[in-house]
C-alpha positions in Angstrom: -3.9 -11.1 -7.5 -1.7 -9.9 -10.1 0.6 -6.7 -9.4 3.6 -6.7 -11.5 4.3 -7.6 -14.9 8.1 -9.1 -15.9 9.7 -10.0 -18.7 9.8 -13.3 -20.2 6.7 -14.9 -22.1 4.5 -18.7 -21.9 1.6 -19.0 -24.4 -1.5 -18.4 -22.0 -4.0 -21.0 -21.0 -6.9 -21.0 -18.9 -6.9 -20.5 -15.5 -7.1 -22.9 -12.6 -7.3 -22.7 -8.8 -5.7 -24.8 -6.2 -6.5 -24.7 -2.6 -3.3 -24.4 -1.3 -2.3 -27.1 1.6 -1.7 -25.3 4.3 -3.7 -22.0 5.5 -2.1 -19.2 7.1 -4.1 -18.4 10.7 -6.7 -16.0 11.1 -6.1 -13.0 13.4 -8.8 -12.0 16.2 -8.1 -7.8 15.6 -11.5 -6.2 14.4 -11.6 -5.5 11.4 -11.6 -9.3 10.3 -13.8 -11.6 8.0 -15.5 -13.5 10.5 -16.6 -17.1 9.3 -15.3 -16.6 6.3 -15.5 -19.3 3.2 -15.5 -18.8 -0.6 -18.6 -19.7 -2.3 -20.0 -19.9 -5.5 -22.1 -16.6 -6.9 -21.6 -14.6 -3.7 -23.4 -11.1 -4.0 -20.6 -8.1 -3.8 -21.1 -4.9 -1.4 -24.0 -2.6 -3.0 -23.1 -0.1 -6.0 -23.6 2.8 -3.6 -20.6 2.1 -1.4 -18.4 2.8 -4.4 -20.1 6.1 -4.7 -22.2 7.7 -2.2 -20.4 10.4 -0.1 -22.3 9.1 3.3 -20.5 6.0 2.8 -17.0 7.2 2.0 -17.5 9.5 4.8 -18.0 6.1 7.0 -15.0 4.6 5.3 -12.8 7.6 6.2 -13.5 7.0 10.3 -14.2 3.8 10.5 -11.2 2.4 8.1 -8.6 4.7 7.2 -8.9 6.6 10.6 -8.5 3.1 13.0 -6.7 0.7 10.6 -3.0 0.5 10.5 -2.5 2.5 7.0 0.9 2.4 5.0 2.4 5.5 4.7 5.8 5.0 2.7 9.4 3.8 3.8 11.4 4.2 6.5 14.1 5.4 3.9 12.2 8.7 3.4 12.8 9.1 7.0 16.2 8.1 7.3 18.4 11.7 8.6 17.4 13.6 11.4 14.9 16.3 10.7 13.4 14.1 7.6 10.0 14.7 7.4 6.9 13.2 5.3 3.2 14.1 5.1 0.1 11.9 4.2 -3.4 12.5 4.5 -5.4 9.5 6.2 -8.9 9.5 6.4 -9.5 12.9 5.6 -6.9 14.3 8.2 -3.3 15.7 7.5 -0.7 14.1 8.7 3.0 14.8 9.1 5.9 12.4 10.5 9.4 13.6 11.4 12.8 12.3 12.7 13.3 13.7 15.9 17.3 12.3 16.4 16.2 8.9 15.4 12.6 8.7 16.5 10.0 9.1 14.7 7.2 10.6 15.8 3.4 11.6 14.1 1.1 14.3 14.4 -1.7 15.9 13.1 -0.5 18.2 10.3 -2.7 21.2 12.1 -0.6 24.4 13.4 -2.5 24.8 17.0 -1.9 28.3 16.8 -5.0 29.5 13.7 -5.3 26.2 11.7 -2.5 26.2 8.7 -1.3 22.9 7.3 2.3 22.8 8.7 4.1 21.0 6.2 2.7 21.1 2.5 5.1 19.4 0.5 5.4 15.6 0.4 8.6 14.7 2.2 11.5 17.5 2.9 13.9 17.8 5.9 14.1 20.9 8.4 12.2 22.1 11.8 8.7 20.9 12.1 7.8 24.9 11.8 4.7 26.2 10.7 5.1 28.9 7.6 2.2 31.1 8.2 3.9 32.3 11.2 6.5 30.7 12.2 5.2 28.3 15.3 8.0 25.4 16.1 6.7 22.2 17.5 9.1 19.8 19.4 9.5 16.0 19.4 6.5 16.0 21.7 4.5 18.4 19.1 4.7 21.2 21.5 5.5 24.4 20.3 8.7 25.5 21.6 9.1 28.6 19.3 6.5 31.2 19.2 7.4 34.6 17.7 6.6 37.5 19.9 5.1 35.1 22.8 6.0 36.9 25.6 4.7 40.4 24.1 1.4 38.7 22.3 0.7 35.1 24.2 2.6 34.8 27.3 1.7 31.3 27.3 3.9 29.7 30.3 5.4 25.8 29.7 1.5 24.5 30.9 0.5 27.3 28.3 3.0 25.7 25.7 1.8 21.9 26.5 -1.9 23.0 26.1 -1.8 23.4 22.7 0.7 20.8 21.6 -0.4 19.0 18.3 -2.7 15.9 18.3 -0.1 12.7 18.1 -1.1 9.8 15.7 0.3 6.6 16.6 3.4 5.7 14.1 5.1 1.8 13.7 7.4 0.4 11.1 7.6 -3.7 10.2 10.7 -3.8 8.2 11.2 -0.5 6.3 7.7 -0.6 5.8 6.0 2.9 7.8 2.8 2.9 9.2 0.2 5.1 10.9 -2.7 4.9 13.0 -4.9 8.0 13.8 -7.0 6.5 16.2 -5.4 7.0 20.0 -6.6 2.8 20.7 -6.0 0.0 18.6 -4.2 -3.2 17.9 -0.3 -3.0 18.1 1.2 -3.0 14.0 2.6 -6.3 14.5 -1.0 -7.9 15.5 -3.0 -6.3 12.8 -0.4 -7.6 10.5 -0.3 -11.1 11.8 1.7 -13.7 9.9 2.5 -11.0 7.3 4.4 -8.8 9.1 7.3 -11.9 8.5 6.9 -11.4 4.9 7.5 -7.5 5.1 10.3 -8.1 7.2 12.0 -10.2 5.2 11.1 -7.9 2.2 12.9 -5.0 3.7 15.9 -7.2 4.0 15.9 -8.2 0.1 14.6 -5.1 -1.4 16.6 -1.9 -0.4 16.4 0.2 -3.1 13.9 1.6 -5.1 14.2 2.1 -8.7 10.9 4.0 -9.4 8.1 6.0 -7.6 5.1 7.3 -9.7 1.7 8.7 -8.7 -1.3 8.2 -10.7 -5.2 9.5 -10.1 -7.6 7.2 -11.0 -11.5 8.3 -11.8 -12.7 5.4 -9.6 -13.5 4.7 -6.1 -10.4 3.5 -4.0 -12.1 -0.2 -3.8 -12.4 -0.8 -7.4 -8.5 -0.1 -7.8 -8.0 -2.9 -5.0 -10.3 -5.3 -6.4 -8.6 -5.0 -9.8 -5.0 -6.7 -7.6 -7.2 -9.1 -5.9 -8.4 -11.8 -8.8 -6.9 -12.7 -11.8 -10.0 -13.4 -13.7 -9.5 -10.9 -16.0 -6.3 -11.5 -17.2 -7.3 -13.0 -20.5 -9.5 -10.3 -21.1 -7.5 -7.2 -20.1 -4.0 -8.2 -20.0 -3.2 -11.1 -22.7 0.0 -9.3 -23.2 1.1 -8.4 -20.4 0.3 -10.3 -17.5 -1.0 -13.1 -18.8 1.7 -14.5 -20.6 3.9 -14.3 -17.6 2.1 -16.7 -15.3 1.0 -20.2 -15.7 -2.4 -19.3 -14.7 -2.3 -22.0 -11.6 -3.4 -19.8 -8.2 -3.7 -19.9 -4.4 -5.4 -18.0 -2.1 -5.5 -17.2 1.8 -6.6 -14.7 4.2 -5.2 -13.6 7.7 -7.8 -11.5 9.6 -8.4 -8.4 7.3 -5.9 -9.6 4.8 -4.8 -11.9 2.1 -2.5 -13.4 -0.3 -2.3 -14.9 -3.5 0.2 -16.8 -5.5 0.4 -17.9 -9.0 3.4 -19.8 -10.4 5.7 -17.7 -12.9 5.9 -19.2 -16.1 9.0 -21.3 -17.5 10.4 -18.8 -19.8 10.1 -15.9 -17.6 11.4 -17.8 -14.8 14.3 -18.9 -17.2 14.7 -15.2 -17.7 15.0 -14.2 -14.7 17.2 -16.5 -13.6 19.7 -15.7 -16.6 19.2 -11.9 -15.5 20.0 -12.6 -11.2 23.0 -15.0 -12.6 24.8 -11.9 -14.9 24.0 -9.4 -12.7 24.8 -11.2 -9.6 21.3 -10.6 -7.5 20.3 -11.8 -4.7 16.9 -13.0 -5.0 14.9 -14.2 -2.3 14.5 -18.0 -1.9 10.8 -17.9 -0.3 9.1 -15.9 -2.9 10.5 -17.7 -6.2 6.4 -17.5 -8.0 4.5 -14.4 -8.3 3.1 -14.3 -4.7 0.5 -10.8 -3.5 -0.2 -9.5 -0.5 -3.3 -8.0 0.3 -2.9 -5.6 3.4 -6.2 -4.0 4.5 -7.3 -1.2 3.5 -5.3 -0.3 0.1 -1.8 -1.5 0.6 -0.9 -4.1 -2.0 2.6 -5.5 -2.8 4.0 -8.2 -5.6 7.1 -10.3 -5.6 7.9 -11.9 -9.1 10.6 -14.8 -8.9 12.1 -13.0 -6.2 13.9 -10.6 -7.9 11.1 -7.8 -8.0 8.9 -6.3 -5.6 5.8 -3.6 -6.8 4.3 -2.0 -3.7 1.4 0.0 -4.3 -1.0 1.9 -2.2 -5.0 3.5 -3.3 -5.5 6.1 -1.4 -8.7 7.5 -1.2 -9.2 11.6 -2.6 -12.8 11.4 -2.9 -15.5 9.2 -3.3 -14.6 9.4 -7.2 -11.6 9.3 -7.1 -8.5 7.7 -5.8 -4.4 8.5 -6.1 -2.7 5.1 -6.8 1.3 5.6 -5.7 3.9 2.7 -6.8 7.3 2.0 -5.9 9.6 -0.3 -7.6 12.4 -2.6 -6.4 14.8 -5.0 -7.4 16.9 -7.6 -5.3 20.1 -6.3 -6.5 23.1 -6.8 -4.5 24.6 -3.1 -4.8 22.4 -1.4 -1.8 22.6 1.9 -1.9 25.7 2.2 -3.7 24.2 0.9 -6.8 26.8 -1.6 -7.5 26.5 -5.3 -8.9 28.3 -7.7 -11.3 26.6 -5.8 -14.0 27.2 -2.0 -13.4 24.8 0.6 -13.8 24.0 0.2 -17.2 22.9 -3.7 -17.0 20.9 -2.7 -13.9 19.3 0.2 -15.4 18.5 -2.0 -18.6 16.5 -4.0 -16.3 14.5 -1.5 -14.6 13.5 -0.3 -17.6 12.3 -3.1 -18.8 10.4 -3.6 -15.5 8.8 -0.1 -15.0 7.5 -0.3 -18.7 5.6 -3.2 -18.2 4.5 -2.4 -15.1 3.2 1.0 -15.8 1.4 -0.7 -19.5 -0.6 -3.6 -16.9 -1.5 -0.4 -14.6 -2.8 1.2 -17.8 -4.9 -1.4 -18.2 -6.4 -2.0 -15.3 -6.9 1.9 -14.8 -9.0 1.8 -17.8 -11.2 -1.3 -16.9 -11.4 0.4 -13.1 -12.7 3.7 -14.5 -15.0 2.1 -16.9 -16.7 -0.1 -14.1 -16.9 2.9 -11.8 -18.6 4.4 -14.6 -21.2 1.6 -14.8 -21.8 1.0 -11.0 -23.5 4.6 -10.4 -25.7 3.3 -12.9 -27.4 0.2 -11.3 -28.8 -1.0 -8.1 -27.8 -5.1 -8.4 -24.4 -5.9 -6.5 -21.8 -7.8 -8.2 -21.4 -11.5 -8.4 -18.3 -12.7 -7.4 -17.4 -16.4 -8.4 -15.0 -19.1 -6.1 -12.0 -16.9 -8.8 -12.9 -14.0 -7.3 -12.5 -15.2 -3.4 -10.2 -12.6 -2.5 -12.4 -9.7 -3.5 -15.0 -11.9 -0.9 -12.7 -11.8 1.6 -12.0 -8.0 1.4 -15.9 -7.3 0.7 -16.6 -9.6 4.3 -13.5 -7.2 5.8 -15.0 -4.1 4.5 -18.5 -5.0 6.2 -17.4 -5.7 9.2 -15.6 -2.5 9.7 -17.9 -0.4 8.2 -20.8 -2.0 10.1 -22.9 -2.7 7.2 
């Protein structure tokens, strides 16, 4: 459950759960944990679907090719002609600004197979550099050097071999795709979450960091590290751990979940005294450190409503995975970067947040790779106690989707 380390220290204690009073509804869009319940000693997924390249294979068309999948921020996208690529389940995929709509396609020139756009995000023409095929809003190519001499393709011609579309929504400033052509609408598969992202997007317009790390593990062991806080005394009794008061709730809404753990005085009493000088303008509904799990790999942390981490694992391989982070703060200066403080106060802060974020990452990067190092070398599944409920949930998710 945790995400996001902050300043501010409590001496640690051990950790207790709460059912929390009222549970968030289930959604009825496939994938979903059907008849879900924690329980005591539950056996995990096997060891092979961490590692076996049949099984990420499955993954990659039954998941990441038919789920919703978060692919960044509406900011990156924000001018005409802004363009960002991603690659979802094995496929390219590129998403451009066409005068204030965007639109997604398959990042595959229809003319001999070059990836169109090979740079993260960029503006200009959505024009292929091997040579030179221009696609339109509608991913037909429009400009084709030497057509009438070498294709003669005709409009019909033209339309024939307009790029594959992949479905594209946005809940908040929050972007994402869909390759398959059929599938719940974004705000379905989200369900009551969606409201949280919106609000999100409203609180937290400015990021202060972006980083990419690869991981040696499996994609599923870097979400499972989010999902429980059991090891917190363990891995992270600096960090983490003496940030929390070690309280925790948990729910699930069809394929995802959340957890919240109260933030502990002293860092609360920081944070306050830091939104106070500064002036922020922290969100009132998510003062403890509250997680979102959104299925498959999209994970985002709020700490005393002043901070939100959002993190994504994408899958590279079935070894590996590329974790990407962004960092906000609730600081009222927008885009202009202003604030009670100035620049200096505010940068004072994110320092202070990026470095203790990136140290609990550290940590659990290490853990992650060493129990990815373990699992190829035993056939028992885990066991995953009523503290580790979340990982349940997304383990129940996983089979259902996966058909296993």
């Amino acid at each position: 459950m945790k995400r996001h380390a902050v300043a501010g220290a409590a001496p640690g204690r051990p950790w207790t759960r709460r059912r929390r009073a009222v549970t968030l509804p289930v959604m009825h869009t496939p994938p979903s944990a059907p008849g879900f319940a924690p329980a005591k000693a539950v056996p995990g997924i096997p060891p092979a679907a961490y590692h076996d390249p049949a099984v990420f294979a499955v993954e990659e068309e039954r998941i990441f090719r038919r789920c919703w999948v978060f692919a960044g921020f509406t900011d990156d996208l924000a001018k005409s002609g802004d363009w960002l690529t991603r690659r979802i389940g094995g496929l390219d995929v590129v998403v451009r600004n066409f005068d204030g709509e965007l639109r997604a396609f398959r990042n595959v020139c229809a003319h001999r197979f070059a990836i169109i756009k090979r740079e993260p995000r960029g503006n200009g023409l959505l024009r292929c550099g091997y040579h030179g095929w221009t696609y339109d809003r509608d991913g037909v190519p429009y400009g084709i050097p030497g057509n009438d001499a070498f294709f003669g393709l005709d409009k019909a011609g033209r339309c024939k071999r307009a790029l594959t579309p992949v479905a594209v929504a946005a809940c908040g400033r929050f972007l994402f795709l869909r390759i398959a052509a059929e599938g719940p609408t974004l705000e379905d598969w989200l369900g009551p979450y969606g409201e949280v992202l919106r609000h999100a997007s409203d609180i937290f317009v400015r990021s202060f960091d972006e980083q990419e790390m690869v991981w040696n593990a499996n994609w599923k062991m870097g979400v499972e590290s989010v999902l429980e806080v059991y090891h917190a005394d363990t891995v992270h009794p600096t960090t983490f751990r003496k940030l929390v008061k070690g309280d925790w709730r948990c729910d699930h809404a069809g394929a995802h979940s959340r957890g919240v753990t109260s933030v502990s005085d002293q860092s609360a009493r920081w944070w306050d005294g830091v939104a106070k000088r500064l002036d922020f303008r922290p969100s009132e509904r998510l003062r403890d450190y509250d997680h979102l799990h959104i299925f498959p790999n999209l994970e985002i942390g709020f700490t005393r409503g002043l901070v939100m981490s959002v993190q994504s694992y994408d899958p590279l391989d079935p070894a590996r995975c590329a974790l990407r982070l962004r960092l906000f703060l609730a600081d009222p200066g927008g885009l202009d970067g202003g604030g009670k403080g100035g620049s200096a106060a505010r940068r004072v802060i994110e320092d202070t947040a990026r470095d203790l974020n990136v140290a609990l990452l550290r940590e659990d990067q290490e853990e992650s790779e060493q129990a990815f190092r373990g699992v190829r070398q035993t056939d028992a599944p885990a066991l995953l106690g009523l503290n580790e409920e979340r990982i349940q949930q997304f383990h129940a998710v996983w089979r259902d989707a996966v058909g296993r």
